[in-house]
C-alpha positions in Angstrom: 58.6 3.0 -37.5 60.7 0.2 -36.9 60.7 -1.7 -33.9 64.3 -3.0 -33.4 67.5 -0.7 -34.5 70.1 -2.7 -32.6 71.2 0.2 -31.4 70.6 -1.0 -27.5 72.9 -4.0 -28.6 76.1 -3.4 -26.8 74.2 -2.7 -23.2 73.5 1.0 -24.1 70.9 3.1 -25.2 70.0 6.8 -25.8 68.1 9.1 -23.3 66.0 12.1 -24.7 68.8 14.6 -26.1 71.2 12.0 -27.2 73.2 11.1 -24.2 74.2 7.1 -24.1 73.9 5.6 -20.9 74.1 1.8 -19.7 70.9 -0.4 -19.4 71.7 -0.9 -16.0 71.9 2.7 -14.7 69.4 3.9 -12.3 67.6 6.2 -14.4 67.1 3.5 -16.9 65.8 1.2 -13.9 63.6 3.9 -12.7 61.4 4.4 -16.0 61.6 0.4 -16.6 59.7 0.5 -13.8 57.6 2.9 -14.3 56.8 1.4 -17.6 56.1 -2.2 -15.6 53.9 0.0 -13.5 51.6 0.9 -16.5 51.5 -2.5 -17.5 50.3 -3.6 -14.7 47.3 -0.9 -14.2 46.9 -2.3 -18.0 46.3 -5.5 -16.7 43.9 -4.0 -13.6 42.0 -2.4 -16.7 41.6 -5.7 -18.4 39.2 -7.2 -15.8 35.8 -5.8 -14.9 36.2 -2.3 -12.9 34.0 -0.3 -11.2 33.2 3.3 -14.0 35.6 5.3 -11.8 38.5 3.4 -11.3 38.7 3.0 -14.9 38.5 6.6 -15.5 41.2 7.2 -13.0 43.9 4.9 -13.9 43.2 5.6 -17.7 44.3 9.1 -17.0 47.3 7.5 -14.2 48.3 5.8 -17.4 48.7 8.8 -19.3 50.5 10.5 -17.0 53.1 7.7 -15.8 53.7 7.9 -20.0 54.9 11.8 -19.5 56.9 10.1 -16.0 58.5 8.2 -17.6 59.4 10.6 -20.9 60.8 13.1 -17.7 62.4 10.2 -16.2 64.5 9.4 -19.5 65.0 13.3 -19.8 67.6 14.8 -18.0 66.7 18.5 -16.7 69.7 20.1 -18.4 68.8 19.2 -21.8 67.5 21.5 -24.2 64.6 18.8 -24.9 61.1 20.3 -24.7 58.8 17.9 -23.1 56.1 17.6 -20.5 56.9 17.1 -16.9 55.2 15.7 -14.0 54.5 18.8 -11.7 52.3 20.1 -8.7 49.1 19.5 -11.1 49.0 15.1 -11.8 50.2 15.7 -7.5 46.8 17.7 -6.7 45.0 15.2 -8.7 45.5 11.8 -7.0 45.7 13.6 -3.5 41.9 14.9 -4.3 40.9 11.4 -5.8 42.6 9.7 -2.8 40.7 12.4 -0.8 37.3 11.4 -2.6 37.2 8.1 -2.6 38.6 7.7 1.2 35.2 9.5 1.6 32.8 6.0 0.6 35.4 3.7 2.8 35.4 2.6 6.0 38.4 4.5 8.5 41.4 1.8 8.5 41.6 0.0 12.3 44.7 -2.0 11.1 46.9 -3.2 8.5 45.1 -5.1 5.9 46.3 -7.9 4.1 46.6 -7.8 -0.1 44.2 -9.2 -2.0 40.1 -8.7 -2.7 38.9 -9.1 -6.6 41.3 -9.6 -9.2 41.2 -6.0 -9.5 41.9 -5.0 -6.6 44.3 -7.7 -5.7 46.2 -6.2 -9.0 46.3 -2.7 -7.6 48.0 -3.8 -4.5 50.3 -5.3 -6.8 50.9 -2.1 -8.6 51.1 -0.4 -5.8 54.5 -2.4 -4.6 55.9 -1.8 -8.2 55.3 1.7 -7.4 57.1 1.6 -4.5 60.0 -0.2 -6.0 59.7 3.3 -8.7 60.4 5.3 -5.9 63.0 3.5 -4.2 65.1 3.7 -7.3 64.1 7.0 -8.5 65.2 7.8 -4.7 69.0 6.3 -5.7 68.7 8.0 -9.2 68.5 11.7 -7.8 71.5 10.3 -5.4 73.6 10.1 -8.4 71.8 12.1 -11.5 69.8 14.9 -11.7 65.9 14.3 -12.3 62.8 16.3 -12.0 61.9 17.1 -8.2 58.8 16.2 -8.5 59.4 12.4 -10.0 59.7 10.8 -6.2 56.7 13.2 -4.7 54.6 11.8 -7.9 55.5 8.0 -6.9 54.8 8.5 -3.4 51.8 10.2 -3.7 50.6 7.2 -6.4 51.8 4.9 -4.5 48.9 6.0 -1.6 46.5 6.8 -4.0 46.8 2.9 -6.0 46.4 1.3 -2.3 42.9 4.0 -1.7 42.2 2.6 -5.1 42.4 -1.3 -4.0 40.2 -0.7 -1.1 37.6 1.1 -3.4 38.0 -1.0 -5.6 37.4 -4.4 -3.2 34.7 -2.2 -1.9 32.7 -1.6 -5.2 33.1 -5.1 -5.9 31.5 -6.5 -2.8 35.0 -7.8 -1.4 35.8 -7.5 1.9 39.0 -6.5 3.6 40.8 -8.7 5.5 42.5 -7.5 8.9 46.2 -8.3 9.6 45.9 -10.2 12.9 49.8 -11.1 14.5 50.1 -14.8 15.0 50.3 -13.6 18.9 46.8 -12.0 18.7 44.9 -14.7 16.9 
């Protein structure tokens, strides 16, 4: 397969189906993003992580690959792919659910940061949330999957449960936020 096909040349490029739309449109944005997303769970992957966070964002990885296929699919096409649904939902709510289980409740805000891991997943976390704002302007204007925003929201939750399990496995503690008032 051939990497470049200058096809994307003039500002444009080709969503599942066919359609041309510009680089800078939403929907475009949206599954960018979501592909900066993966890469940055890639890089979380590429330090040392405890046995189940690696299990778990190997298989988020797989699913923010069929996010952002849906993403770059608009429902009305006659393309037959998979779709994010009810089922990838269930499954970071009931990790989120597990590992809140081994942490401590949350008293306040805590600040970024821990091991590189972790610190990482608090990054990806915020790219996920900047996923879900746009996705949140995409449906505004185009029609995509309603279950593309619940997906990100729910991910986004389940990547900062991650960063505090993470922190935790790794012997890094969490740092309260404090207001300069308080301190």
């Amino acid at each position: 397969m051939k990497i470049y096909t200058k096809k994307g040349d003039s500002g444009e490029t080709s969503l599942f189906g066919g359609q041309r739309v510009s680089k800078s449109s939403d929907r475009i944005a949206a599954y960018g993003t979501v592909d900066e997303l993966n890469s940055v769970l890639g890089l979380t992957l590429s330090y040392e992580v405890h046995t189940t966070t690696r299990e778990l964002l190997e298989k988020v990885q797989i699913q923010l690959f069929v996010l952002g296929a849906d993403l770059a699919t608009p429902p009305s096409r006659e393309v037959r792919i998979d779709r994010i649904g009810d089922e990838e939902i269930i499954f970071l709510e009931k990790a989120i659910d597990q590992m809140e289980t081994e942490l401590p409740p949350l008293k306040s805000f805590i600040l970024p940061g821990g091991s590189q891991a972790g610190a990482t997943l608090h990054i990806a976390r915020t790219v996920c949330r900047r996923a879900e704002r746009i996705s949140v302007d995409c449906a505004k204007e185009d029609s995509i999957s309603e279950f593309v925003v619940r997906y990100l929201n729910r991910l986004s939750d389940f990547l900062f449960v991650l960063a505090r399990y993470e922190n935790k496995q790794s012997g890094n503690q969490e740092t309260p936020w404090l207001p300069e008032k308080s301190k």
